[in-house]
Backbone bond lengths (Angstrom), bond angles and torsions (degrees), N, CA, C in turn:
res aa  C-N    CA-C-N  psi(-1)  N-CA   C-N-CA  omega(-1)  CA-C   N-CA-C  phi
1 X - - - 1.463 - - 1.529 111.23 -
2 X 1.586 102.17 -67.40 2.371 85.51 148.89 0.789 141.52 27.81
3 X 1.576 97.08 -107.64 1.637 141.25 161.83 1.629 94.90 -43.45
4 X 1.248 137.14 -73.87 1.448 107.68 -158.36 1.415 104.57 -86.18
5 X 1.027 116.16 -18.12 1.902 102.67 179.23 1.750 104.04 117.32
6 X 1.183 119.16 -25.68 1.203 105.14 -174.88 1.534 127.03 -135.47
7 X 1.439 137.19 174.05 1.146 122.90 -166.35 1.867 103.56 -118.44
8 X 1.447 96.13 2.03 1.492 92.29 175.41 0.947 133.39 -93.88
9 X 1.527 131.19 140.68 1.384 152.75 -119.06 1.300 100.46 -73.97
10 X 1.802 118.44 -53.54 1.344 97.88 -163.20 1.404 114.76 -97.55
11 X 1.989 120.89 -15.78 1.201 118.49 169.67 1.634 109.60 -45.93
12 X 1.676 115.53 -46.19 1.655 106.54 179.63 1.489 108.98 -55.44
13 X 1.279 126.33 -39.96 1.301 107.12 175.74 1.214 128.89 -52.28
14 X 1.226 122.80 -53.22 1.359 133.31 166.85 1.537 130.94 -61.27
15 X 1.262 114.89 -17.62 1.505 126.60 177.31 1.480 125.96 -123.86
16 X 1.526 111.36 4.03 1.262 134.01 160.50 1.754 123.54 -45.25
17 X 0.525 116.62 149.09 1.962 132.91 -159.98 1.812 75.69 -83.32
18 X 1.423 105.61 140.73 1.938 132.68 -173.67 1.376 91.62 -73.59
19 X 1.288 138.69 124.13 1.522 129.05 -148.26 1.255 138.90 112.87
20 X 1.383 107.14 -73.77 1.426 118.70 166.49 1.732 126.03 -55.16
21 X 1.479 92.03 136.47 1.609 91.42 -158.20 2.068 84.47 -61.53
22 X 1.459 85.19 -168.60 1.566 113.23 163.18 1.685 134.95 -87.70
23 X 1.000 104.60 147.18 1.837 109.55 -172.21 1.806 93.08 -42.93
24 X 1.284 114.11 -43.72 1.655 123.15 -155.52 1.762 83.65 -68.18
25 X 1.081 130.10 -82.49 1.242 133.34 164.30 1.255 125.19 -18.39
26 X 1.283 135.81 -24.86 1.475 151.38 -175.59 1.132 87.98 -88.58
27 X 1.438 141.48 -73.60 1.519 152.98 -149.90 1.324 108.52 -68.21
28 X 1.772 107.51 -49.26 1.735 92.40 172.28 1.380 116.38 -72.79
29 X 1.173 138.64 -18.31 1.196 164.68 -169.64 1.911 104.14 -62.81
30 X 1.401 113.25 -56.43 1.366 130.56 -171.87 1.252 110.45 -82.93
31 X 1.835 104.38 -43.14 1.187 128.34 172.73 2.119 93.23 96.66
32 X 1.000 108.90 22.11 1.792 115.22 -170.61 1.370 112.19 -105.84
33 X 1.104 125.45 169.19 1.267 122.18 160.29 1.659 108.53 -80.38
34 X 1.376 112.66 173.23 1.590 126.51 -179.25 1.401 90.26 -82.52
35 X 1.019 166.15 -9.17 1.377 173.61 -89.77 1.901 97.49 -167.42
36 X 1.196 121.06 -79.55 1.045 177.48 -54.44 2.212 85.47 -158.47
37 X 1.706 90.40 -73.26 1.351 107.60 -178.21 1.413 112.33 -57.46
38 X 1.158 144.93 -39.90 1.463 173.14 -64.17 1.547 80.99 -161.64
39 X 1.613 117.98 -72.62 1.287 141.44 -157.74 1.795 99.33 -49.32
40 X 1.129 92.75 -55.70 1.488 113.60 -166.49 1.327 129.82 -70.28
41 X 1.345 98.36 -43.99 1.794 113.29 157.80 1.519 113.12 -62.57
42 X 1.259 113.71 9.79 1.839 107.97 -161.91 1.153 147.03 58.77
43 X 1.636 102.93 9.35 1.360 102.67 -173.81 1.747 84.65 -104.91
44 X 1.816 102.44 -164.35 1.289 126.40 -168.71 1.256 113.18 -131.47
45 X 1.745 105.78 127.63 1.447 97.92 -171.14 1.564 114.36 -83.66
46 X 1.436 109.25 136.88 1.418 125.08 167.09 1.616 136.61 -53.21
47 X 1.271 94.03 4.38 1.579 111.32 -153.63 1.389 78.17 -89.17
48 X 1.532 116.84 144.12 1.640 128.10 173.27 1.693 111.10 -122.13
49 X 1.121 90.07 92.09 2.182 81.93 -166.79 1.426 94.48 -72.24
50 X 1.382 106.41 178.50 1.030 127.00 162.41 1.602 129.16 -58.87
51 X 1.405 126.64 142.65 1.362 100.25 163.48 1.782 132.87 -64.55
52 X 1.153 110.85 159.12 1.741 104.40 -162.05 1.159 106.91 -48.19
53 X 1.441 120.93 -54.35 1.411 113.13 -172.05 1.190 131.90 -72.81
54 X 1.684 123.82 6.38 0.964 131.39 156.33 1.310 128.55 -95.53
55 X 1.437 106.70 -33.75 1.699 112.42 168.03 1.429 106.61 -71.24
56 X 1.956 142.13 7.19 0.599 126.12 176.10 1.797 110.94 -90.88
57 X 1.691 108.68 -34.59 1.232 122.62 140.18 1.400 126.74 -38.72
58 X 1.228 134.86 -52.81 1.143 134.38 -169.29 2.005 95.89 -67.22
59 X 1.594 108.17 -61.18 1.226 101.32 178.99 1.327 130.45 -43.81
60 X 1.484 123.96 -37.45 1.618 116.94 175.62 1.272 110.40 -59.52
61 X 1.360 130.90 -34.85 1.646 125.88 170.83 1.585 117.79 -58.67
62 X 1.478 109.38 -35.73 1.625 109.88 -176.07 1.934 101.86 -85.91
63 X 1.139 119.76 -22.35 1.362 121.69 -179.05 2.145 90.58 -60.49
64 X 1.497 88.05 -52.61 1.660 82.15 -157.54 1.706 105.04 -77.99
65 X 1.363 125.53 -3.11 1.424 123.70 174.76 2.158 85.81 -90.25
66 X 1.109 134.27 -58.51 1.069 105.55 -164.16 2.172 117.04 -74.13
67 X 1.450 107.31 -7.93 1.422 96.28 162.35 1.737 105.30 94.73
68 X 1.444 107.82 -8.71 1.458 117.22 177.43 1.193 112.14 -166.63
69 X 1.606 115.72 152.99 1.106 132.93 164.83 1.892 147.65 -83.75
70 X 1.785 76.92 -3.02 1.621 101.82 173.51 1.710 110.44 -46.96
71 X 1.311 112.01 157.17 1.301 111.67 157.29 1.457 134.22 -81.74
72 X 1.373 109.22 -26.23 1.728 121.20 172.97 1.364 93.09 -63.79
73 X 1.460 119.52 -66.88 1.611 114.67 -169.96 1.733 116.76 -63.60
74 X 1.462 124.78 9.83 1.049 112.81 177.49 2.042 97.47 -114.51
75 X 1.097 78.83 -18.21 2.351 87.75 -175.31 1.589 96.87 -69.47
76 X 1.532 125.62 -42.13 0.967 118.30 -159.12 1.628 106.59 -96.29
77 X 1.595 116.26 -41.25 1.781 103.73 -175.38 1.459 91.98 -96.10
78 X 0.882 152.65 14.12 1.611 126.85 -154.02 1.618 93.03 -87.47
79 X 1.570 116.30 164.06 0.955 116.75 176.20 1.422 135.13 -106.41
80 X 1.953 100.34 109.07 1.032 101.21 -131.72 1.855 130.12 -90.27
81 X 1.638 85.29 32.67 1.490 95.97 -174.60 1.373 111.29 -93.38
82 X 1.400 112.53 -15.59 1.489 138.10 -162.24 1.774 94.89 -106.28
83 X 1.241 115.61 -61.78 1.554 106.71 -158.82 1.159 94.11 -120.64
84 X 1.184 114.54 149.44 1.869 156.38 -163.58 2.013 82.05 -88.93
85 X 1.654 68.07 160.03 1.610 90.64 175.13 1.657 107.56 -68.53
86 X 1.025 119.97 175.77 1.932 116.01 168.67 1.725 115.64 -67.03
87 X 1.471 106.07 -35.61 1.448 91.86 -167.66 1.905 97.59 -80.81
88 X 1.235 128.99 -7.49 1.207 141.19 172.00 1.725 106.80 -55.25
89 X 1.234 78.23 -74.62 1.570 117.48 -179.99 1.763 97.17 -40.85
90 X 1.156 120.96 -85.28 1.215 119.48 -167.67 1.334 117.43 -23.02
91 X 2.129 112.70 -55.78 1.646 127.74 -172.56 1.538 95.94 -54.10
92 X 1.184 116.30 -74.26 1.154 126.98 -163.87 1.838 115.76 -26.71
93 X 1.507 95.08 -71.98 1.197 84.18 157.91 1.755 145.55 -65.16
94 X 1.397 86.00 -32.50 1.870 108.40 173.80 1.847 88.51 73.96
95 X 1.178 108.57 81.95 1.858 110.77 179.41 1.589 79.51 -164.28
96 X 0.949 102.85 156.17 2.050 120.89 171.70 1.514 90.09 -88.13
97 X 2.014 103.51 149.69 1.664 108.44 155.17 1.669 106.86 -16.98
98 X 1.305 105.75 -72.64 1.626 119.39 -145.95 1.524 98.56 -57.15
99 X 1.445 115.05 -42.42 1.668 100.07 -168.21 1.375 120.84 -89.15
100 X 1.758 111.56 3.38 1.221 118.47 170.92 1.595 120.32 -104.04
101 X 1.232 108.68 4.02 1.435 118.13 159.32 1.444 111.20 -105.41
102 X 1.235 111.76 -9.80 1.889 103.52 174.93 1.299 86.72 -93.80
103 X 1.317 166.06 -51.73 1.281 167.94 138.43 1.432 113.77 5.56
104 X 1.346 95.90 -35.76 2.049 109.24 176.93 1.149 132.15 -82.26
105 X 2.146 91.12 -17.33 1.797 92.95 -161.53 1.425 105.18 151.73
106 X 1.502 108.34 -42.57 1.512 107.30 -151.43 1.567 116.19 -79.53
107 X 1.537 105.95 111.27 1.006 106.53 -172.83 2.015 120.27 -114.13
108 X 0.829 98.34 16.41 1.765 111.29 143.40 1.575 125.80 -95.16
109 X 1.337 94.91 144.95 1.612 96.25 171.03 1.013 94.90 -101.91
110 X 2.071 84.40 174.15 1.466 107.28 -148.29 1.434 92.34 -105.36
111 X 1.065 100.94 149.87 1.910 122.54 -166.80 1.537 94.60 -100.32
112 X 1.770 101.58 -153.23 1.398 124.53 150.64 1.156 108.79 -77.56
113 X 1.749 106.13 126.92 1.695 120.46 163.28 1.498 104.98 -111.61
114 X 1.383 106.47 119.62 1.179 145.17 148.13 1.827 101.10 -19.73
115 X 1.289 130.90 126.84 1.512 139.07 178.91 1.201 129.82 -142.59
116 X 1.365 134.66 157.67 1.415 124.82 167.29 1.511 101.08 -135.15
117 X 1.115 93.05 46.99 2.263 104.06 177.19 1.651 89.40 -114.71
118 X 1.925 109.13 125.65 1.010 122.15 138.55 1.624 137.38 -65.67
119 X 1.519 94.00 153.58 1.523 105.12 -177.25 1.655 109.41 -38.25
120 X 1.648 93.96 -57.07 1.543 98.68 -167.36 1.762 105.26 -65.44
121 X 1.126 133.09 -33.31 1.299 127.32 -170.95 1.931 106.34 -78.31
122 X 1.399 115.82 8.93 0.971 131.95 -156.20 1.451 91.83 -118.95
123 X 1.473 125.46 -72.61 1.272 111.25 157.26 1.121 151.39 -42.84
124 X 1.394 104.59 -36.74 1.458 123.70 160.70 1.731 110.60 -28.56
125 X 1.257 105.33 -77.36 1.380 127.88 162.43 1.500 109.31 -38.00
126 X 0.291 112.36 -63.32 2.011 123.58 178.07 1.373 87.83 -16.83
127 X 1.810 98.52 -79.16 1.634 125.96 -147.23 1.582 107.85 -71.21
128 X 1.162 109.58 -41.42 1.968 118.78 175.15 1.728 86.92 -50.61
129 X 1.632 118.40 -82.38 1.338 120.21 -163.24 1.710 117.92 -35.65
130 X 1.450 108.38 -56.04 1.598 107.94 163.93 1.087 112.06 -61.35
131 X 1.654 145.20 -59.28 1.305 122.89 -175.37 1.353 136.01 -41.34
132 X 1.867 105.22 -36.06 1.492 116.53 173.48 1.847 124.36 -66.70
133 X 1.672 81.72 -36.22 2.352 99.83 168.33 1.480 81.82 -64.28
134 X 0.915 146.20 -88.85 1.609 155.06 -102.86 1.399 125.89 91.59
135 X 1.201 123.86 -6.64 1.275 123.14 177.38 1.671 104.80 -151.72
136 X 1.340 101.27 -171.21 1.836 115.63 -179.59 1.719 104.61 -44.64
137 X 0.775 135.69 145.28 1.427 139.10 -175.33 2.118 108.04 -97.68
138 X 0.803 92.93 95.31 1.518 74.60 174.47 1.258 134.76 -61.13
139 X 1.695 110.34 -179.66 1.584 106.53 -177.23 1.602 100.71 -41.40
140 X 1.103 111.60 -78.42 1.636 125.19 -147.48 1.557 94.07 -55.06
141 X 1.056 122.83 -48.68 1.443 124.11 174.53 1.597 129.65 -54.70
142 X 1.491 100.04 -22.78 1.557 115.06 169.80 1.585 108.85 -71.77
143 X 1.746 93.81 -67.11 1.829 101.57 165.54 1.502 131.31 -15.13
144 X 1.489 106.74 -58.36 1.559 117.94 -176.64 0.859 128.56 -62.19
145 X 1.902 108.83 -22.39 1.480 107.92 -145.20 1.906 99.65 -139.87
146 X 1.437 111.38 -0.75 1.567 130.75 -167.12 1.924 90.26 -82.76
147 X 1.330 103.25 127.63 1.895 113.63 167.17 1.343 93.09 -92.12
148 X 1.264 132.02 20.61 1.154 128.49 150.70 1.670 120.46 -118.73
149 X 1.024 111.87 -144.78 1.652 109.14 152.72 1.509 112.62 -133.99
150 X 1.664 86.24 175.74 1.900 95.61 -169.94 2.079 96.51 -88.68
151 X 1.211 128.45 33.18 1.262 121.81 -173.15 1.655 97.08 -121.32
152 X 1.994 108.11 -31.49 1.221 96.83 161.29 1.517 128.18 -70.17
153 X 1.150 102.88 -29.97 1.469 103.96 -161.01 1.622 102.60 -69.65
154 X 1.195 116.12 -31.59 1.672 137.17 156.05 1.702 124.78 -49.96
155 X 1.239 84.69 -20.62 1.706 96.53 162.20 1.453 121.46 -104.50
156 X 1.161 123.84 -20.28 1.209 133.80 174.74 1.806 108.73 -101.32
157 X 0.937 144.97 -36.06 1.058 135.04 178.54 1.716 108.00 -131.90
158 X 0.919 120.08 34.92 1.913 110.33 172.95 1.030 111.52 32.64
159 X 1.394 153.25 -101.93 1.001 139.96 -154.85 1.487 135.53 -94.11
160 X 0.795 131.75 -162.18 1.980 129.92 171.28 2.168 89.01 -96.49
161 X 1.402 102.56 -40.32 1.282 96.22 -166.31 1.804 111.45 -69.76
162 X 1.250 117.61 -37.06 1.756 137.21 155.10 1.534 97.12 -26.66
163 X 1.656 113.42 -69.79 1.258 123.27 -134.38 1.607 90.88 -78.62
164 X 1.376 137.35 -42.48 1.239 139.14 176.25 0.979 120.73 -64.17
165 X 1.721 122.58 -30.45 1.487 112.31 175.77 1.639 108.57 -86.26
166 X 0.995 124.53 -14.12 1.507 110.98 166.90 1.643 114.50 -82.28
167 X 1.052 105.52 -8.82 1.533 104.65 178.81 1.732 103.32 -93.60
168 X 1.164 98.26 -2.48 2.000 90.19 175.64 2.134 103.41 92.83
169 X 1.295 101.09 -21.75 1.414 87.97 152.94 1.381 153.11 -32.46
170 X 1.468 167.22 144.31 0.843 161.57 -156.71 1.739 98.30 -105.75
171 X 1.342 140.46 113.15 1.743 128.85 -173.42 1.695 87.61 -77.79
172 X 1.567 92.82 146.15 1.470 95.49 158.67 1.780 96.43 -154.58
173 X 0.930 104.33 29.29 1.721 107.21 176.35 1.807 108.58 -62.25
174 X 0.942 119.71 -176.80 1.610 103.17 -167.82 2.005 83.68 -164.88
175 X 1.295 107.32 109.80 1.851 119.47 -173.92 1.614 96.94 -109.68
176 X 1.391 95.45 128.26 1.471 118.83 -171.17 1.518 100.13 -91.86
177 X 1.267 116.12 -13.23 1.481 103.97 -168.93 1.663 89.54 -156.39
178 X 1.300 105.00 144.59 1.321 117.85 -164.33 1.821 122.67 -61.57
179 X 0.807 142.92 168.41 1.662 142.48 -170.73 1.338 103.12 -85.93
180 X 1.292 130.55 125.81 1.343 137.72 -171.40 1.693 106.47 -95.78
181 X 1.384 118.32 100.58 1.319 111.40 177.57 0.973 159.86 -82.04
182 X 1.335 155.32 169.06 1.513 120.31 -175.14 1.486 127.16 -60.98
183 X 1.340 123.11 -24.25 1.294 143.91 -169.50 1.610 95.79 -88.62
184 X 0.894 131.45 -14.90 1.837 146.34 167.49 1.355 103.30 -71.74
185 X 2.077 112.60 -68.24 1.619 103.64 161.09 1.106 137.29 -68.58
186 X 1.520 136.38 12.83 1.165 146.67 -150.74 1.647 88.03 -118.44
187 X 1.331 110.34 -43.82 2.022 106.12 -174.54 1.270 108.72 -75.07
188 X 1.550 113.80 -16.20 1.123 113.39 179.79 1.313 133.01 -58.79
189 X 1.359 89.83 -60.71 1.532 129.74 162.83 1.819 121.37 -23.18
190 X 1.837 76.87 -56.12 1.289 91.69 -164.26 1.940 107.43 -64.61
191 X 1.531 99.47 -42.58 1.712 108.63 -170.25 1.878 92.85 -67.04
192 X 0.891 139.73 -21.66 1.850 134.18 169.03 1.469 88.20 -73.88
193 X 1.336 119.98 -51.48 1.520 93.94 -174.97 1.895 132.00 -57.73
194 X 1.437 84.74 -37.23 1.548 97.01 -171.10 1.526 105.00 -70.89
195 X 1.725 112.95 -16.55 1.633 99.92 178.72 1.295 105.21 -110.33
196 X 1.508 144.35 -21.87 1.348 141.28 172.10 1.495 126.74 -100.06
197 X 0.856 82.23 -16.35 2.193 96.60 -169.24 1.245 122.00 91.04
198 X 1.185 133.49 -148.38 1.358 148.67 151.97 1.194 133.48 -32.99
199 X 1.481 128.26 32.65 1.688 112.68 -152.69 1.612 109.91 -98.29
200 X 1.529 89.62 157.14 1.290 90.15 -168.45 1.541 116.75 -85.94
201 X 1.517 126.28 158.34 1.316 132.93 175.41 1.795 103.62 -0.93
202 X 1.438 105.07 -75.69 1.797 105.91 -169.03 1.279 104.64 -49.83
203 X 1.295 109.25 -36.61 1.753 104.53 -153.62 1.986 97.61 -76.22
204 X 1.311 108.81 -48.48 1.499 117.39 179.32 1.707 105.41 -49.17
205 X 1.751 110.17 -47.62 1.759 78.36 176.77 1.220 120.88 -85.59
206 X 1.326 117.33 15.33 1.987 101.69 172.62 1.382 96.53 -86.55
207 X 1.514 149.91 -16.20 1.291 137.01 -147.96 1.498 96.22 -126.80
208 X 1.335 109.67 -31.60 1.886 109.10 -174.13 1.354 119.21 -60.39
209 X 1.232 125.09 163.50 1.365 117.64 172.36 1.580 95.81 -143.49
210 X 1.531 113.19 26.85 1.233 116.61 161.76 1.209 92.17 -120.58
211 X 1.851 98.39 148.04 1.545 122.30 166.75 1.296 110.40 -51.02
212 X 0.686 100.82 153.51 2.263 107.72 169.87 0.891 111.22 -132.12
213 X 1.512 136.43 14.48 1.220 145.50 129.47 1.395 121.08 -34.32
214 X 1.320 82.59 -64.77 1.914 115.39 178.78 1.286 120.16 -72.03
215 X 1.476 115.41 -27.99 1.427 121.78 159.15 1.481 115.22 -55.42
216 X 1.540 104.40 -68.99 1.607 113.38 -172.29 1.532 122.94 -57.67
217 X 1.850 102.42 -9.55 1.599 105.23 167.78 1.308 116.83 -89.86
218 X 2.228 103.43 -22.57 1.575 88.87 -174.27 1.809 118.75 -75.19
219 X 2.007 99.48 -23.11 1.274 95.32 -178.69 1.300 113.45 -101.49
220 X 1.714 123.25 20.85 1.233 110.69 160.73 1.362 127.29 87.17
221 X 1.810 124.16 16.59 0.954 142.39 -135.28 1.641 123.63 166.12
222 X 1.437 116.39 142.22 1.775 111.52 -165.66 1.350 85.85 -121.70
223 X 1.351 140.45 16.58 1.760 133.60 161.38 1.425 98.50 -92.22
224 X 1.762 96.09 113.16 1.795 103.30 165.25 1.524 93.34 -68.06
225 X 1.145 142.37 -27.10 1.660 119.59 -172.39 1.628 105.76 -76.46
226 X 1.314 132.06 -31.75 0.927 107.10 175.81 1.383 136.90 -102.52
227 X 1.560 95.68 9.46 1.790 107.55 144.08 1.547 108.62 -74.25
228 X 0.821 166.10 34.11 1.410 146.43 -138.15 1.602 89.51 -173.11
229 X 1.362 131.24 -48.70 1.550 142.30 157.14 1.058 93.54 -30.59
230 X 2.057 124.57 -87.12 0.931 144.11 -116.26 2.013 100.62 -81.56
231 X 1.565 95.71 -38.43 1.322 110.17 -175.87 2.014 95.75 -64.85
232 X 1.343 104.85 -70.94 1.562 103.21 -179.55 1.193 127.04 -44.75
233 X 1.213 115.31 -18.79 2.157 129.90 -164.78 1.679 85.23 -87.53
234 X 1.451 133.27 -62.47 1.609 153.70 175.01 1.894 106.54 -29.10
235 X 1.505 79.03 -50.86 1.920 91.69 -166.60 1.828 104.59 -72.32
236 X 1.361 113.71 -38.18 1.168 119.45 -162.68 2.132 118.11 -80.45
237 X 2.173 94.37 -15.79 1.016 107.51 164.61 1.522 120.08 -52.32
């Protein structure tokens, strides 16, 4: 970066020594953002965003050119001369993923998302983010700062108190109301079954009065049919 003069992303691509991998390659490599790397090497990134309230404008146009509000689908097409990575994105503005896409437009909530992030690459993250706070990272603090989201990490480990004790943390979370279990959504299930039948995804949320959020994390899965197996295969034992 030195040698060419600058710290921005795509001049290094292009003016990089015949050899040297790529920024994209650097990042999975560190596992950081280009943002992130910049920080760390000591230099300063060149990147000049927008002010918030305009990149919040600017974002409802790129939400509706990319067709979603996911974060994978915004890391990978977004356009990236204009908008920062998410964990960028988040400081800048200082808003979580979630409240800067309801800010854009988005007016569904967010369910189960579908992933291909491991536990351990999940912790990983955990432990960097607290090591840099100094301590356990909280919700809101996970939110801001997760290249994923806090809905996966909610699918993979239930709680903040889960997620700390596998990371070697000390839990000190404090639950006002007891842990709702799978065998809790499973009776549920079963009494919609015994009065409607089989219904599918649409039909279950007009009648449920359980989340299916919370379902699809307890059984691990976003196919109502193969909750619906698992519940009937259980009952028939």
């Amino acid at each position: 970066m030195l040698r060419i003069g600058t710290t921005n992303r795509e001049k290094y691509d292009l003016l990089k020594e015949k050899g040297s991998i790529s920024s994209s390659q650097v990042c999975r490599r560190l596992k950081a953002s280009w943002y992130d790397i910049v920080l760390e090497v000591g230099l300063k990134s060149e990147r000049h965003l927008l002010p918030p309230e305009d990149m919040l404008v600017a974002l409802i146009g790129e939400f509706k050119r990319l067709e979603s509000y996911t974060k994978a689908v915004y890391i990978e097409s977004r356009n990236k001369q204009t908008f920062p990575h998410p964990r960028v994105l988040t400081r800048h503005l200082n808003m979580s993923w979630a409240d800067i896409t309801k800010s854009c437009g988005r007016k569904d909530t967010i369910e189960f998302v579908a992933d291909n992030v491991s536990d351990e690459e999940l912790i990983d993250e955990y432990k960097k983010l607290s090591k840099n706070l100094g301590k356990p990272a909280t919700v809101e603090e996970l939110k801001s700062a997760t290249v994923y989201s806090y809905d996966i990490y909610r699918q993979h480990f239930g709680t903040m108190g889960e997620l700390r004790r596998v990371c070697g943390f000390k839990e000190n979370t404090k639950r006002s109301t007891p842990i709702i279990t799978k065998e809790d959504r499973e009776r549920g299930l079963k009494g919609i079954y015994s009065k409607y039948g089989r219904l599918t995804y649409s039909e279950l949320k007009k009648v449920s009065t359980i989340s299916l959020s919370t379902i699809f994390r307890k059984f691990h899965t976003t196919k109502i049919n193969e909750i619906w197996d698992e519940i009937l295969l259980n009952n028939s034992m």
